[in-house]
MARKE-989216 format. One record per residue (C-alpha): z, y, x. Coordinates in steps of 0.2 Angstrom, whole numbers, plus 5000, padded with zeros to 4 digits. Layout:
% MARKE-989216
ZYX/...
***
This chain:
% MARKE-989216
470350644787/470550814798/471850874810/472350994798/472650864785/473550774795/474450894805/474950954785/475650784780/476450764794/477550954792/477750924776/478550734780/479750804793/480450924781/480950804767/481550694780/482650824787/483550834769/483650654769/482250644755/481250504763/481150324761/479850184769/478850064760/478149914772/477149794767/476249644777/474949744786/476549814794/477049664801/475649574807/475849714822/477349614825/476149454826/476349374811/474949334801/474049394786/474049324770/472349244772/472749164788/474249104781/473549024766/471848964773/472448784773/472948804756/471248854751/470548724764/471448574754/471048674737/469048644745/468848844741/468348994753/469849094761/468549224765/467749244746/469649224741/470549434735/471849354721/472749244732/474249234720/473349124709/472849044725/474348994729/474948964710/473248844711/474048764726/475748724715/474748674701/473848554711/475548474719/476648484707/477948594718/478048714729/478948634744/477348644757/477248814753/478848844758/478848754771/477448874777/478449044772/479948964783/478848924798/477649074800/479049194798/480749114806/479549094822/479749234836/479049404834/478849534843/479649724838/478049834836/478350004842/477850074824/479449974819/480450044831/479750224831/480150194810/482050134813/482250304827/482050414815/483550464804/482950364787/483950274778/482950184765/481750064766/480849934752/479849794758/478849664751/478949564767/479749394771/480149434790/481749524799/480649664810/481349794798/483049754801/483049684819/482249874825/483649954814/484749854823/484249874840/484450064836/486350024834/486350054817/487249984801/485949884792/486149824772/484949694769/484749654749/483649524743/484649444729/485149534712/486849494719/486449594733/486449764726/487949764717/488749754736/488749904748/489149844766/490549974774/489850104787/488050084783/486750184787/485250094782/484649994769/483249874768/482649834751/481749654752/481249664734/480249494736/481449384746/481749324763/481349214773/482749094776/482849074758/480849004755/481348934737/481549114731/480349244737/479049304726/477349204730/476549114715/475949184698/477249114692/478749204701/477549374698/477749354679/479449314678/479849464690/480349594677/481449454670/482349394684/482349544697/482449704684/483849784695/482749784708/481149864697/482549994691/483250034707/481250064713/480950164701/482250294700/482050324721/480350314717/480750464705/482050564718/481350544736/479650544745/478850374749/477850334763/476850164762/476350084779/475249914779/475349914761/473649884751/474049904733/473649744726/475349674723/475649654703/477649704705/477149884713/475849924702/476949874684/478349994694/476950144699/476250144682/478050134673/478450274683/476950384677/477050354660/479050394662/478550574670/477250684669/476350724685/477050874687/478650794686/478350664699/478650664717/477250654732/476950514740/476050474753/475050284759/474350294777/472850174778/471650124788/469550194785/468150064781/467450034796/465549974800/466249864815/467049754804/465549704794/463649634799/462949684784/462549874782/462449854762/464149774759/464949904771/464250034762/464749954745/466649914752/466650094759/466150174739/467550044734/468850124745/468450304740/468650274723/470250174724/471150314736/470450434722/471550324711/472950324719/473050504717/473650474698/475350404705/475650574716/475050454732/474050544745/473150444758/472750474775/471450384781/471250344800/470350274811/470950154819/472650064815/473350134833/473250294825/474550224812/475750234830/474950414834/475450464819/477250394817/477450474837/477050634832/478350634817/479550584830/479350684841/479250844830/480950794822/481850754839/481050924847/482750974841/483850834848/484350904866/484950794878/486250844890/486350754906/487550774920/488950724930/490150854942/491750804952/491450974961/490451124954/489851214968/489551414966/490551394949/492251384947/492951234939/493551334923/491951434924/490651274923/491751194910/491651354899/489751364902/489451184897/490451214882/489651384876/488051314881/488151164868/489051294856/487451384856/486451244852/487251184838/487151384833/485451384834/485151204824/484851094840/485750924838/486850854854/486550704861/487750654877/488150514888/490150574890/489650604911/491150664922/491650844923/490350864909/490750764894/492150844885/491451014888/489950964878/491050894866/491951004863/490651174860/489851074850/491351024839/492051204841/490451254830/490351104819/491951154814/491851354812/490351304800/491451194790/490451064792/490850854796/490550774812/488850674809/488050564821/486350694819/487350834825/488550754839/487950604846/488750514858/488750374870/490050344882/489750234895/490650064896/491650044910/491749914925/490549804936/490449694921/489549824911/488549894923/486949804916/487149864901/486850064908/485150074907/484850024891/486450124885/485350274893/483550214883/484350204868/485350384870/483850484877/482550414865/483550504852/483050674859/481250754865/482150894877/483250844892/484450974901/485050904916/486650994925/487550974940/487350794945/488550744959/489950624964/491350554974/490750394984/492350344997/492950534999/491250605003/489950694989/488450614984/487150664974/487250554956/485950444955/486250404937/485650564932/484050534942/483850394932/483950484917/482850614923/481550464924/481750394906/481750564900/480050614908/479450414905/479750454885/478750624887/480250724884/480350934891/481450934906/482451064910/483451044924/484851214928/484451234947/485751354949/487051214944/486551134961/486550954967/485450834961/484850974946/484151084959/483350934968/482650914952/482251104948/481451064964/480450954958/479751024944/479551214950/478451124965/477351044953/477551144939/475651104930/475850924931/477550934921/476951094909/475151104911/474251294908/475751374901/476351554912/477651604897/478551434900/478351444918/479151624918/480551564910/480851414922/480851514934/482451584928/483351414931/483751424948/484551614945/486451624942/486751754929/488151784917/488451634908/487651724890/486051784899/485751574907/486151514887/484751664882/483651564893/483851384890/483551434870/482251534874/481351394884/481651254870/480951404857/479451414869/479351214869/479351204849/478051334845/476851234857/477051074843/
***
C-alpha cells in the first residue's frame, strides 16, 4: 500500500477519534507481541496426540473440538488456556501506544489481560466484561471498556474454544452479538492482529450487512500484514497464498472494511506512532517551576502563564501540567478561565493534571509520574525553571529532567529563554544546535529565535502559537 493511502487512513482515523467515534478490535496476532503464543503453537500437542499435522491444520476449532471428542472433556484444554495465558507477558508498545490514545472502546477475542494491564498503567478506569452478567454493570468513573467477547482467562471453563461453544454462541452470549453489532453500526473499528477466520465475527459482519445497505454502514478499517516470499520456500505456493490474500482483502470490502497492507508487522508500531503522534501534536505540555521570576514581576509572570494556557485552550491545544511551583495554578487557572467562558466541562483531554506527590517517600515515584504526564503531549513548553535549595537559588533539575523525557519521546521543545533560568540554559541548548533538534527548517528557526526576546506578553503568546502552528503543518 502507498504513503498516500496510508497517510489517508491515518487522517481520516484521527478525526473520528477526536469525536470519540473509534473503537479497537484485537485479536490474537495482537498478543503474541506481548509473547504469547499463536494458536498453532498453542494447540500443536493437541494435534501431536490427535497424530495430525499442526502445520496442514487452518480450522483448528474442529481441532480442538476433535481433541474433546477424543477425551471425553475439556479439562487438559483448559488447563493449557490457564497456563499459556496466566504466565507473564510482556506490554507491547502497540498496546500501550493503543491505551495512550483517548479510545474508549475495545472488543477482543483474546484470553490474556494485555488490553487491560496497558489501560491500566495509563491510569485509566478500566471495565472489563466477559460474562453476560457483565454488561448489565457499568463500573463508576470509567473511561475504558474492554469487551472480552470470548472469555477470560482465569475462567478456562468458559471461553469460547471448541465447535461446540461456537455453535451455541448466539444462544448463550446474544447480548454480546447485539452489543457488537449496533457499535459496529455507530463507530469506526479498527482490527489489529485479527485474521477473519473466527465463526462469531463473520455471523456478526454478515448480520450487519444484510441489516444495512452499504451505503448505510460505516468504514472500517483491518491493518494486516502483506504475503511475503521470506516466509515461504516454494515460489508456487507463495504466489498461490499471495492471489488468496488479494481476493480475500477484496472481500472484506463487502463489510465496509479497508485493509492496509504492510510490510512488516513493525510497521503495525510505525503506524499506531504516527496516529499518536498526530493526535497529541495538540497536547502541549507545560513544564516549569519559579520561586523567583527574574526580569518579570511576580504578578506579570503569573499573568503570562495564565494568558499563555488561555491561548492554548483558544486555539484548540489541550493542557497537560505537572502543578510546578510559582507555575501551576497559573496554568490552571487560563485554562479553566477558557473552559469556562466556552461553557464547556472540565475533561481530562482538555486539562490534564498531574500534581506531584509530596515527601521523601514519593520521591521514586517522580519519574514515572513525569513519563506518564509527558507521553500524553507531542510539544513541550518549558518556563522558568528555578528553586530555593537552603536560602540560595538553584537551577531546577526537575525540569531538566523533563526536558530529557520530552526530547527522548520525540516531542518539539520549546523552551521561553527570556523566562531565564534553567529555560534559557535550555534555549541555550537548542539555539546552539538548532539542526540536530529541528533539522532544515529556517521558518521554525526564525521563530525560535524569538524565544529569548521579551516582548509584551500578546506578542510572546503570538509566537509560541505560531511555532506549534509551524510544527503541525510539517505532520
Amino acid at each position: 500500500m502507498s504513503k498516500k493511502e496510508i497517510d489517508s487512513f491515518i487522517n481520516k482515523f484521527v478525526k473520528e477519534m477526536k469525536d470519540d467515534n473509534v473503537a479497537i478490535f484485537a485479536g490474537a496476532g495482537f498478543s503474541k507481541s506481548g509473547g504469547f503464543v499463536d494458536w498453532k503453537n498453542l494447540l500443536k500437542g493437541v494435534a501431536d496426540e490427535l497424530d495430525l499435522d499442526i502445520i496442514k491444520e487452518y480450522d483448528l476449532v474442529t481441532l480442538a473440538q476433535y481433541y474433546v471428542n477424543r477425551n471425553g472433556n475439556r479439562s487438559t484444554l483448559n488447563d493449557i488456556i490457564f497456563e499459556e495465558f496466566t504466565k507473564d507477558a510482556e506490554i507491547s508498545e502497540n498496546h500501550k501506544i493503543l491505551a495512550r490514545l483517548p479510545i474508549s472502546t475495545f472488543w477482543t477475542t483474546n484470553y490474556d489481560s494485555l488490553l487491560e494491564d496497558a489501560l491500566k498503567e495509563t491510569h485509566r478506569v478500566v471495565d472489563v466484561k466477559y460474562t453476560n452478567k457483565h454488561l448489565s454493570i457499568t463500573m463508576p468513573r470509567r473511561d475504558a471498556v474492554v469487551y472480552k467477547m470470548h472469555g477470560d482467562k482465569s475462567h478456562p471453563d468458559d471461553v469460547i474454544l471448541i465447535k461446540d461453544d461456537y455453535e451455541n454462541y448466539y444462544r448463550k452470549h446474544s447480548q454480546y452479538i447485539t452489543t457488537l453489532s449496533g457499535m459496529l453500526i455507530s463507530k469506526t473499528f479498527l482490527f489489529v492482529g485479527f485474521s477473519f477466520t473466527d465463526p462469531n465475527i463473520d455471523y456478526i459482519l454478515s448480520r450487519v450487512k444484510i441489516d444495512y445497505s452499504q451505503e448505510n454502514q460505516r468504514q472500517h478499517y483491518s491493518i494486516m500484514r502483506k504475503i511475503s516470499a521470506n516466509d515461504f520456500t516454494d515460489n508456487a505456493e507463495f504466489e498461490y497464498v499471495k492471489r488468496k490474500q488479494t481476493f480475500f482483502v477484496e472481500d472484506l470490502k463487502r463489510y465496509n472494511i479497508k485493509t492496509i497492507l504492510v510490510d512488516e508487522y513493525d510497521d503495525i508500531t510505525k503506524i499506531l506512532s504516527t496516529i499518536e503522534k498526530k493526535l497529541i501534536v495538540n497536547n502541549i505540555f507545560i513544564s516549569g517551576s519559579a520561586h523567583e521570576y527574574g526580569d518579570f514581576e511576580e504578578k506579570e509572570a503569573k499573568e503570562f502563564i495564565s494568558k499563555l494556557s488561555n491561548s492554548l485552550i483558544k486555539s484548540d491545544f489541550n493542557v497537560v501540567s505537572g502543578f510546578g511551583v510559582g507555575i501551576g495554578s497559573a496554568v490552571i487557572s487560563g485554562a479553566l478561565e477558557e473552559i469556562y467562558m466556552k461553557g464547556g466541562t472540565i475533561k481530562e483531554d482538555r486539562l490534564l493534571l498531574r500534581p506531584f506527590p509530596q515527601g521523601e517517600d514519593y520521591k521514586l515515584l517522580w519519574q514515572a509520574y513525569r513519563e506518564d504526564m509527558i507521553s500524553r503531549a507531542g510539544v513541550s513548553i518549558f518556563l522558568f525553571g528555578n528553586k530555593l535549595v537552603d536560602g540560595e537559588i538553584k537551577l531546577a533539575d526537575g525540569i531538566q529532567n523533563e526536558f530529557l523525557i520530552a526530547k527522548n519521546k520525540g516531542h518539539s521543545l520549546l523552551p521561553l529563554g527570556y523566562t531565564g533560568y534553567k529555560a534559557l540554559e535550555l534555549w541555550n541548548e537548542i539555539n546552539d544546535n538548532f539542526e540536530k533538534y529541528y533539522p532544515n527548517d529556517d521558518k521554525l528557526k526564525t521563530v525560535f529565535q524569538q524565544f529569548n526576546l521579551k516582548k509584551s506578553t500578546l506578542e510572546n503568546i503570538q509566537d509560541v502559537l505560531h511555532f506549534i502552528k509551524l510544527l503541525k503543518e510539517k505532520m
